[in-house]
ROPALUM-324046 format. One line per field, with one value per residue (C-alpha): residue number from 1; residue in three letters; x, y, z. Coordinates in steps of 0.001 Angstrom, whole numbers, plus 500000, padded with zeros to 6 digits. Layout:
BEGIN
i	(NUM	...)
aa	(ALA	...)
xx	(X	...)
yy	(Y	...)
zz	(Z	...)
***
This chain:
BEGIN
i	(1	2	3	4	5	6	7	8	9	10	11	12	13	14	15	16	17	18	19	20	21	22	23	24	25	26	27	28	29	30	31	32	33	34	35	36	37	38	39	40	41	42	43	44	45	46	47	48	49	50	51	52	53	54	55	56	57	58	59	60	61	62	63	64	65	66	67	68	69	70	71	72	73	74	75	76	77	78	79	80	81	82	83	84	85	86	87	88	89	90	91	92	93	94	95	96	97	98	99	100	101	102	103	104	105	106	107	108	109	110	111	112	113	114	115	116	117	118	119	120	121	122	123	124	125	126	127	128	129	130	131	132	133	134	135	136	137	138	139	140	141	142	143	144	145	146	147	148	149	150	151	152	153	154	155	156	157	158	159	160	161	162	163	164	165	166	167	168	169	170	171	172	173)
aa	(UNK	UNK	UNK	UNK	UNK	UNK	UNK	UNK	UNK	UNK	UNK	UNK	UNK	UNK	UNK	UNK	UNK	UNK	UNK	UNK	UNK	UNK	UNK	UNK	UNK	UNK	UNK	UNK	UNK	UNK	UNK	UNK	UNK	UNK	UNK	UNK	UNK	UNK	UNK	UNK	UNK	UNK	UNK	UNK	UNK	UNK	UNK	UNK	UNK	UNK	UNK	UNK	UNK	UNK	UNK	UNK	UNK	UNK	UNK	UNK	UNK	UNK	UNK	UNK	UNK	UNK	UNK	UNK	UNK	UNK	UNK	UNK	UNK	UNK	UNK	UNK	UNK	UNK	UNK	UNK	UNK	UNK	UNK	UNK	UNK	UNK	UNK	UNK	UNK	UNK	UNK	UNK	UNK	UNK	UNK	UNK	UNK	UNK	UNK	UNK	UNK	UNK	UNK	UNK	UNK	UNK	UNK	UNK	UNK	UNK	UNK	UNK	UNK	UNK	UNK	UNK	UNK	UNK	UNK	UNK	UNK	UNK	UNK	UNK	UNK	UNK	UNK	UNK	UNK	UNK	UNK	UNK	UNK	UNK	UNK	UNK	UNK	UNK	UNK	UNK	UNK	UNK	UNK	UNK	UNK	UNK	UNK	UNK	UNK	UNK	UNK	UNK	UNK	UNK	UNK	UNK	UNK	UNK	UNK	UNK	UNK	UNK	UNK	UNK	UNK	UNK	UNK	UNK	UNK	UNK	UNK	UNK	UNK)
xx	(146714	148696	146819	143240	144511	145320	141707	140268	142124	141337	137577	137121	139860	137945	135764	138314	141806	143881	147249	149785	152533	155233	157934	158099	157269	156642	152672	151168	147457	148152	147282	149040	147517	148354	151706	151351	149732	152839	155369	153894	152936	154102	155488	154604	150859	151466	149427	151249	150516	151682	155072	155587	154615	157188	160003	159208	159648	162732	164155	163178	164717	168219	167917	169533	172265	173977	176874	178745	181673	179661	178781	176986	179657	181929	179432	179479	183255	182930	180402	182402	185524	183603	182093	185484	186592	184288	184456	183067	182190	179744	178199	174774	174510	170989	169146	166706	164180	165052	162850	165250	167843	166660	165762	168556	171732	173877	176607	178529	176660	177306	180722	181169	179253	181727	184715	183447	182316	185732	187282	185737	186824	190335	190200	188256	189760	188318	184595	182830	180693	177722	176625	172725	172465	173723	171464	169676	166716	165748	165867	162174	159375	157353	160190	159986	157398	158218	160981	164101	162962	162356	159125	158224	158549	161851	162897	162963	164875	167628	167575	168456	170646	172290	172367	173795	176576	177287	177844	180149	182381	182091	180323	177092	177139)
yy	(411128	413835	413184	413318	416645	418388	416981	419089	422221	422573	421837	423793	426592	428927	429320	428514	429790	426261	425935	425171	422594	424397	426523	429805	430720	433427	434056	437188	436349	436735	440084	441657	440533	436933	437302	438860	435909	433364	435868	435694	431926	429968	426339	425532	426027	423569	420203	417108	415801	419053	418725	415364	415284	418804	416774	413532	416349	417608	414235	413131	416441	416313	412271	412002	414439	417176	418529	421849	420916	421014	423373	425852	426508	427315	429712	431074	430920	433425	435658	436110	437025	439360	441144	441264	442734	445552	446410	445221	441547	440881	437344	436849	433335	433007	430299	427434	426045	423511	421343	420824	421066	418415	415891	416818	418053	415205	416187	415880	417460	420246	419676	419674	422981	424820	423008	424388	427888	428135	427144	430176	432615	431469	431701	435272	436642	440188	439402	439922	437381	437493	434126	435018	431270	431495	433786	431920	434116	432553	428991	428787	427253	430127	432482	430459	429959	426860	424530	426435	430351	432961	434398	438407	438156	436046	438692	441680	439598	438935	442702	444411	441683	442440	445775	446160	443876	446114	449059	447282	446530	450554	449545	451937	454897)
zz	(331695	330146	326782	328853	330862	327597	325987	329287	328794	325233	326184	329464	328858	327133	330305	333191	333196	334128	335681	333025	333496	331347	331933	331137	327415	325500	324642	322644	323680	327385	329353	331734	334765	333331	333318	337214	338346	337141	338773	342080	342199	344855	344508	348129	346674	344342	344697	344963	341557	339939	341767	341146	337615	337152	339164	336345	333428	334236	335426	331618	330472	331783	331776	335365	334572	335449	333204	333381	330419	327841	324726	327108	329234	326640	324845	328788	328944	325231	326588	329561	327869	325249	328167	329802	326411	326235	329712	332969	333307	335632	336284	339112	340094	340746	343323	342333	344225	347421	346200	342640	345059	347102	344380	341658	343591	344952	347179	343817	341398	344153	343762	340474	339963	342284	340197	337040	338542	340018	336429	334920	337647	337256	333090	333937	337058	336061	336337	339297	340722	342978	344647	345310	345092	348409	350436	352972	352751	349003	350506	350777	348337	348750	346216	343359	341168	338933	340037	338917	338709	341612	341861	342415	346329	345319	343271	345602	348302	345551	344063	347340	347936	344689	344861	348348	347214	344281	346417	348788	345437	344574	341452	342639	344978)
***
């Protein structure tokens, strides 16, 4: 099927703009408006198939599994300590969609991504974290617009969220 759909696109995309099942990537060739249109795509418009053949990919990707002790997390761990270095260490934890959350997050993949968050508050007690993966107001299909990223409505709600927990840490005015 996937070989068939891409046969299509090829044939039919010079005339009619098709959804594309990637994630986000960098294009030259694509306008402005283009771009606009992904931002403020909504998941909860998606059609079944689409979903289900996204949730397949990134099953495939990951291969079942979550991990937070690996390579990236130490080349976090760095960053954080470089930043901490130079100044003001600030770290944004940002949502994903409840539909990864549903189908990916076990109660302890959940855990152990508070374990290893907590780890790297301890080893950087100077950085300043804001949980916007918390806000109950981005727990909705219709702020994200692929499985793991928030879309433009997504993205105001977690701005002013962000911003009006800056000022309450007297980092803004």
């Amino acid at each position: 099927m996937v070989g068939v759909r891409e046969k299509i696109k090829r044939l039919v995309g010079s005339v009619y703009r098709m959804e594309s099942e990637a994630g986000p990537t960098l294009s030259f060739n694509e306008t402005a408006s283009t771009r606009e249109e992904a931002k403020t795509e909504r998941i909860g418009n998606w059609p079944e198939g689409r979903m289900l053949r996204r949730l397949a990919a990134m099953r495939g990707e990951f291969q079942g599994k979550h991990t937070f002790s690996g390579p990236k997390n130490l080349a976090f761990l760095r960053m954080l300590r470089q930043a901490q270095e130079q100044g003001r260490a600030i770290v944004v934890v940002l949502p994903i969609s409840p539909v990864y959350s549903k189908e990916f997050l076990t109660p302890d993949v959940k855990r152990e991504f508070e374990e290893a968050l907590a780890k790297l508050q301890h080893r950087v007690p100077q950085a300043q974290w804001f949980r916007l993966d918390q806000l109950d107001e981005l727990n909705s299909k219709d702020y994200f617009w692929d499985l793991v990223h928030i879309n433009f409505y997504g993205q105001q709600i977690a701005t002013k969220a962000f911003l009006t927990q800056l000022r309450k840490t007297s980092i803004l005015p």
